[in-house]
C-alpha atoms as one frame of an Amber mdcrd trajectory, in Angstrom:
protein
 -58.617  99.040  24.083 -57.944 101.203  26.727 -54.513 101.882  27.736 -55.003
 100.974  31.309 -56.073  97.490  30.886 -53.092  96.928  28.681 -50.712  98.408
  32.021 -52.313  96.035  34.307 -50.927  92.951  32.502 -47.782  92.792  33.127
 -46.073  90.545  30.058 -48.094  90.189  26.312 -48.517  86.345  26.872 -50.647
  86.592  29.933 -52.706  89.314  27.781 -52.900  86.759  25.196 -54.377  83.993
  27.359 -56.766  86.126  29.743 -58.282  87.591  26.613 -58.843  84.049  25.606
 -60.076  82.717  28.689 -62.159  85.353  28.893 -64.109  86.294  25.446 -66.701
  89.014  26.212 -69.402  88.464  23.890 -70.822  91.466  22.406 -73.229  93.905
  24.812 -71.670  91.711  27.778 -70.298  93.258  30.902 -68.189  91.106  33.403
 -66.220  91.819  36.452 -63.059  89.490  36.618 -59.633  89.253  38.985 -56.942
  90.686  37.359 -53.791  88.157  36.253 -52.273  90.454  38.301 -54.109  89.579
  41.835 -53.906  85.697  40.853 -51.070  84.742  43.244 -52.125  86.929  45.684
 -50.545  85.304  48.887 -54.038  86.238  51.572 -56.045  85.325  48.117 -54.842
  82.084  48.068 -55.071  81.732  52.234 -58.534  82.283  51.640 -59.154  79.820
  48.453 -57.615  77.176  50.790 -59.939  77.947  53.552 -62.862  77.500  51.426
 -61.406  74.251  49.897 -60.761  72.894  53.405 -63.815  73.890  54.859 -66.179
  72.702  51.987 -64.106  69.172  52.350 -64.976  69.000  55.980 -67.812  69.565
  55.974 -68.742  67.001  53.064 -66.666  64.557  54.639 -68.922  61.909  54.958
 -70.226  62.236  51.474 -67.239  61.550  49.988 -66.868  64.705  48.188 -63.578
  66.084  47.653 -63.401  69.464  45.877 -59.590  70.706  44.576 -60.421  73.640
  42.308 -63.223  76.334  43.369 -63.625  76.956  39.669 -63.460  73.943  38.344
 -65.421  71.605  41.171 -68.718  74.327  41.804 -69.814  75.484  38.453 -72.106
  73.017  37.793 -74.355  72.737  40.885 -73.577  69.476  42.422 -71.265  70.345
  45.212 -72.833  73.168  46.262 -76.196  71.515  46.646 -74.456  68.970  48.929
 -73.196  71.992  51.001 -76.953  73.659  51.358 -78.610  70.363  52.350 -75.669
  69.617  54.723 -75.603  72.888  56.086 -78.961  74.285  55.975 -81.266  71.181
  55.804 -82.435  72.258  52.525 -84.359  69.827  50.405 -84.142  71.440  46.645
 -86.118  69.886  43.969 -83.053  69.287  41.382 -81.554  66.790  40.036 -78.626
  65.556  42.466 -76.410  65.025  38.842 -76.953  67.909  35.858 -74.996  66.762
  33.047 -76.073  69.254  30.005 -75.477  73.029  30.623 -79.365  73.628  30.606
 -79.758  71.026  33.560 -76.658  72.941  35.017 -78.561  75.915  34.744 -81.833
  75.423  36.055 -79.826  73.409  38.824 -77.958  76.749  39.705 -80.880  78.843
  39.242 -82.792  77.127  42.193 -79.714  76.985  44.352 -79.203  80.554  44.216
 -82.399  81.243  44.513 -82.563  79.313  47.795 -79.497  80.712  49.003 -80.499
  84.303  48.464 -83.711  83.451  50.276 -81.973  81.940  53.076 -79.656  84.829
  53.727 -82.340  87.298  53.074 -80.253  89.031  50.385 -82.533  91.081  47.802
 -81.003  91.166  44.350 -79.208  94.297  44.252 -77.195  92.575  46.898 -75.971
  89.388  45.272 -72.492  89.511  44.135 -72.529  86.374  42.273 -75.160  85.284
  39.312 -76.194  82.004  37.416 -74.334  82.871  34.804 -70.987  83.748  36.366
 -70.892  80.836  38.374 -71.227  78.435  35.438 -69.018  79.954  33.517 -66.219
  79.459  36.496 -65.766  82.851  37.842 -63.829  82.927  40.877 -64.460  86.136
  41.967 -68.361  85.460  42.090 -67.613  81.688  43.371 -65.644  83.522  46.466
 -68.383  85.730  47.170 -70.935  83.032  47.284 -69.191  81.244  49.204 -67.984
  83.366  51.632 -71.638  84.726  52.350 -72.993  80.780  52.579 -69.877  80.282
  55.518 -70.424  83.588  57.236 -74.572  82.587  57.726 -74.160  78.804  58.357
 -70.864  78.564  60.272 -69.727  82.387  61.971 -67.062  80.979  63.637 -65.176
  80.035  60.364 -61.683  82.763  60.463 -61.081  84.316  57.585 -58.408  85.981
  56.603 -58.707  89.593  57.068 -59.100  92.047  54.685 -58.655  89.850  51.374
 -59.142  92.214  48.491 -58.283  91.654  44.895 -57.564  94.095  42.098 -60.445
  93.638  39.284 -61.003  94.664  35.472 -64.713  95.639  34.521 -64.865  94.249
  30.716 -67.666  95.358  28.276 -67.970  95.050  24.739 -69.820  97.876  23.530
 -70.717  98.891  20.066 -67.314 100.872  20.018 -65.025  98.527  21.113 -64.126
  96.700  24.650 -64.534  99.517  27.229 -62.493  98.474  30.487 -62.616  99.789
  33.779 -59.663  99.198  36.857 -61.299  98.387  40.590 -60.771  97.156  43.605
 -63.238  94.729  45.481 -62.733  93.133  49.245 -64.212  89.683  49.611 -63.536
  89.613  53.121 -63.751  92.645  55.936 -61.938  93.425  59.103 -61.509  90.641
  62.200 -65.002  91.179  63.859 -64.844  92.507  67.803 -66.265  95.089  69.892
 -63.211  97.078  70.029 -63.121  97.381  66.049 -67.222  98.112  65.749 -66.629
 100.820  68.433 -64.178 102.519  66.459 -66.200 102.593  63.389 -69.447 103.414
  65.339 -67.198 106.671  66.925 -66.492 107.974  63.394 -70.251 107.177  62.501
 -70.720 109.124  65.448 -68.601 112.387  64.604 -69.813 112.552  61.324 -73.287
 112.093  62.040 -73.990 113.900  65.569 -71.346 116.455  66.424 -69.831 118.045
  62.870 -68.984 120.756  64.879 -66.108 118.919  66.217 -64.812 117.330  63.102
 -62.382 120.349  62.522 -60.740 119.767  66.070 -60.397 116.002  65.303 -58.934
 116.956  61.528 -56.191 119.464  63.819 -55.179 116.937  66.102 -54.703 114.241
  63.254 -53.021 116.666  60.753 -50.693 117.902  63.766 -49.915 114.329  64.446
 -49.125 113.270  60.931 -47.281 117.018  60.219 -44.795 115.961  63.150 -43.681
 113.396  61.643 -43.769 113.189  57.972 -42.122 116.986  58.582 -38.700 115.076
  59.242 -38.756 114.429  55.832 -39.434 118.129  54.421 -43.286 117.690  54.340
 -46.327 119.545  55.198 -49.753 118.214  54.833 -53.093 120.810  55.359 -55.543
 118.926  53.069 -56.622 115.362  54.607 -59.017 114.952  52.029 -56.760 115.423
  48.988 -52.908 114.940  49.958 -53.314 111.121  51.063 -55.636 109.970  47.918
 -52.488 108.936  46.120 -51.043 107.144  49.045 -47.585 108.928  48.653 -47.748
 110.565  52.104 -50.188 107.262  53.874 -47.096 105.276  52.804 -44.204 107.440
  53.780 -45.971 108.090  57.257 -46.074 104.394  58.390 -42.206 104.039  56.621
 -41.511 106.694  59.043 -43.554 105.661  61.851 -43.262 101.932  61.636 -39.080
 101.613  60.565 -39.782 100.274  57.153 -37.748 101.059  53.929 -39.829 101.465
  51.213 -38.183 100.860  48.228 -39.137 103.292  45.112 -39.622 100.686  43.028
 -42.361  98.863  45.278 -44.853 102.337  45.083 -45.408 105.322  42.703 -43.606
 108.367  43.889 -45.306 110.535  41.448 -48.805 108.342  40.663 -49.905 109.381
  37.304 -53.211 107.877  37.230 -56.224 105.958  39.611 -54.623 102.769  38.794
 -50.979 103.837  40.489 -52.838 105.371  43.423 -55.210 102.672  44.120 -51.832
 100.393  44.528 -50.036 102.867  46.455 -52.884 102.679  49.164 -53.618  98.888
  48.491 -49.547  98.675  49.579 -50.402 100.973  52.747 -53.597  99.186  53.744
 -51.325  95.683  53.674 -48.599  97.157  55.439 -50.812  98.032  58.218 -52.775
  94.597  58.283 -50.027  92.881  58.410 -48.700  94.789  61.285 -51.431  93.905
  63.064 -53.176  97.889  62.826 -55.972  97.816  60.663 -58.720  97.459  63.025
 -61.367  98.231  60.098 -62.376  97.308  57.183 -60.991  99.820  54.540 -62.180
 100.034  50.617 -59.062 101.834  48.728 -60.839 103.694  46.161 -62.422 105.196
  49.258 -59.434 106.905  50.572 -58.034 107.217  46.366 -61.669 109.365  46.040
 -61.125 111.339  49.176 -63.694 110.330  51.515 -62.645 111.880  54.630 -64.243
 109.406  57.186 -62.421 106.520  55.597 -58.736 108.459  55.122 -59.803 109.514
  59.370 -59.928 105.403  60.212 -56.689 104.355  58.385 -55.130 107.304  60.154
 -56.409 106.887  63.479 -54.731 103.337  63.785 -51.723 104.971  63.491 -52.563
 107.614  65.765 -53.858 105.638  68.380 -50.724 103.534  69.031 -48.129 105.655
  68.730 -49.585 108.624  70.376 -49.695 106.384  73.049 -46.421 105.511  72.853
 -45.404 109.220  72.859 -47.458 110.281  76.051
C-alpha cells in the first residue's frame, strides 16, 4: 500500500475503519472523500443545504431525509424529488425493497436525470453503483447538478472542495492515488465571468502580450514577498507548492501563518496540494476568490490558473497602492 494513502490518515484506527467501510473488491476502482475532508466545516454547510432543501421541497409529502448517505441510496427519495421538481412520471416502483429492485429503480432515475440535464456519460460524476452503495461524494454531485437545473437560485457555498483517495485493487496490490475534486464553483456574476473570459482572452487572442502581463504580476508579487528576502522569476514553477501563494497573502493580507498549519519545504504532491488548498481558503474566505480555482491546477503549473489566483490579489491592493 502506498505510502501516501497511509499519510493521509491521520491516526491507525480511522485507517482501520475506512478500510472496512470501504472494501475494494478485486479489479474495482472507486473515488472516495478522504477521513481527512469529513468534518470539513464549508463540506458540511453544503450537506446541510442539500438536507434542507430536499426537506422543503418534499414538504408536503412528508418526507424527511437526515443522512444524504443513508436516506438516497435506494431510489425512493430521489424519485419524489424528480417528479416534484421536474414533473417526471418514471415507471418504477414508488417502494424497492431488494437491492435488484433498488437497482433497476436507480438505473431509470439516472437515466432520466442525465437526459434531463443533457449530460452525456463521460460527464456524469455519479453512477448506479456508487449511489447504492452510499457514496457521498457521488450523492453530492448528483445532487448538486439536479438543484443547479431545477432551482438556480439555490446559494451554495462557494468553492466546496474535498480532498479524495482514488482506490483500486489491481492484480499487485491496492494502488491509491491523492486528488482533489470541487463539488461546487465560484459565486456566479458578471464581474467574475468577465475576469475569466479576459484570461480566456489573453491566452487565446493576444499571446503576444502575455509576457507584459507575467512582468507586471511578477513585479507586483517581487515587491512584496522581497521584504521577506525573496525573489520569484518563474510563475509557472515557484508557486506550484504554494510556499510563496501563501506567504504573499500572509504578507499582503496581515495574517500569521503558523509553520505548523503549511509545509515550508513540501516534499511531495500531497503537501503541495494542501499548501494551495490552505491559500485558495484563505482567499475565499476573505472574500477574493472571484473564480473558481482547481488546486492541482496551480500544484501542475498551469499558468492561466496560477495568473487568476494572483490577479485577485493584484487587483485590490494595487488599487489600494495607486
Amino acid at each position: 500500500m502506498d505510502a501516501d494513502f497511509l499519510n493521509a490518515l491521520t491516526q491507525p484506527a480511522a485507517l482501520n475503519q475506512f478500510l472496512v467501510e470501504n472494501v475494494i473488491t478485486p479489479g474495482e476502482k472507486r473515488k472516495l472523500i478522504k477521513p481527512t475532508s469529513s468534518n470539513n466545516p464549508k463540506l458540511e454547510e453544503l450537506k446541510l443545504l442539500l438536507i434542507d432543501w430536499i426537506n422543503t421541497t418534499l414538504k408536503e409529502e412528508h418526507i424527511v431525509v437526515k443522512s444524504l448517505e443513508e436516506d438516497l441510496y435506494d431510489g425512493l427519495v430521489l424519485h419524489h424529488l424528480l417528479e416534484n421538481l421536474g414533473s417526471l412520471k418514471l415507471d418504477v416502483d414508488k417502494i424497492a425493497l431488494t437491492e435488484k429492485k433498488q437497482r433497476q429503480k436507480l438505473s431509470v432515475i439516472l437515466e432520466a436525470v442525465a437526459k434531463c440535464l443533457q449530460l452525456e456519460e463521460s460527464q456524469l460524476k455519479w453512477s448506479v453503483e456508487a449511489i447504492l452503495a452510499k457514496d457521498l461524494l457521488s450523492t453530492l454531485h448528483l445532487l448538486v447538478a439536479i438543484a443547479k437545473h431545477f432551482q438556480p437560485s439555490l446559494a451554495f457555498p462557494p468553492n466546496v472542495h474535498v480532498e479524495t483517495i482514488t482506490m483500486e485493487n489491481t492484480s499487485k496490490g491496492l494502488k491509491t492515488a491523492n486528488g482533489v475534486e470541487y463539488i461546487t464553483g465560484s459565486k456566479e456574476n458578471s464581474e467574475e465571468q468577465s475576469t475569466d473570459d479576459a484570461f480566456d482572452e489573453l491566452f487565446s487572442r493576444a499571446p503576444e502580450r502575455l509576457d507584459d502581463v507575467k512582468k507586471v504580476f511578477l513585479q507586483f508579487v517581487n515587491q512584496h514577498v522581497g521584504k521577506l528576502g525573496l525573489n520569484v522569476k518563474d510563475m509557472e514553477s515557484q508557486f506550484a507548492d504554494g510556499v510563496i501563494l501563501l506567504l504573499l497573502i500572509g504578507q499582503l493580507e496581515g495574517y500569521f501563518l503558523n509553520l505548523r498549519d503549511f509545509f515550508l519545504t513540501p516534499a511531495s504532491t500531497t503537501e503541495m496540494l494542501h499548501n494551495v488548498n490552505l491559500a485558495l481558503d484563505l482567499l475565499t474566505d476573505g472574500g477574493l476568490l472571484n473564480s473558481s480555482v482547481n488546486s492541482e491546477d496551480i500544484v501542475k503549473g498551469d499558468l492561466k490558473t496560477t495568473m487568476r489566483v494572483l490577479y485577485c490579489l493584484y487587483s485590490k491592493y494595487k488599487a489600494k497602492e495607486t
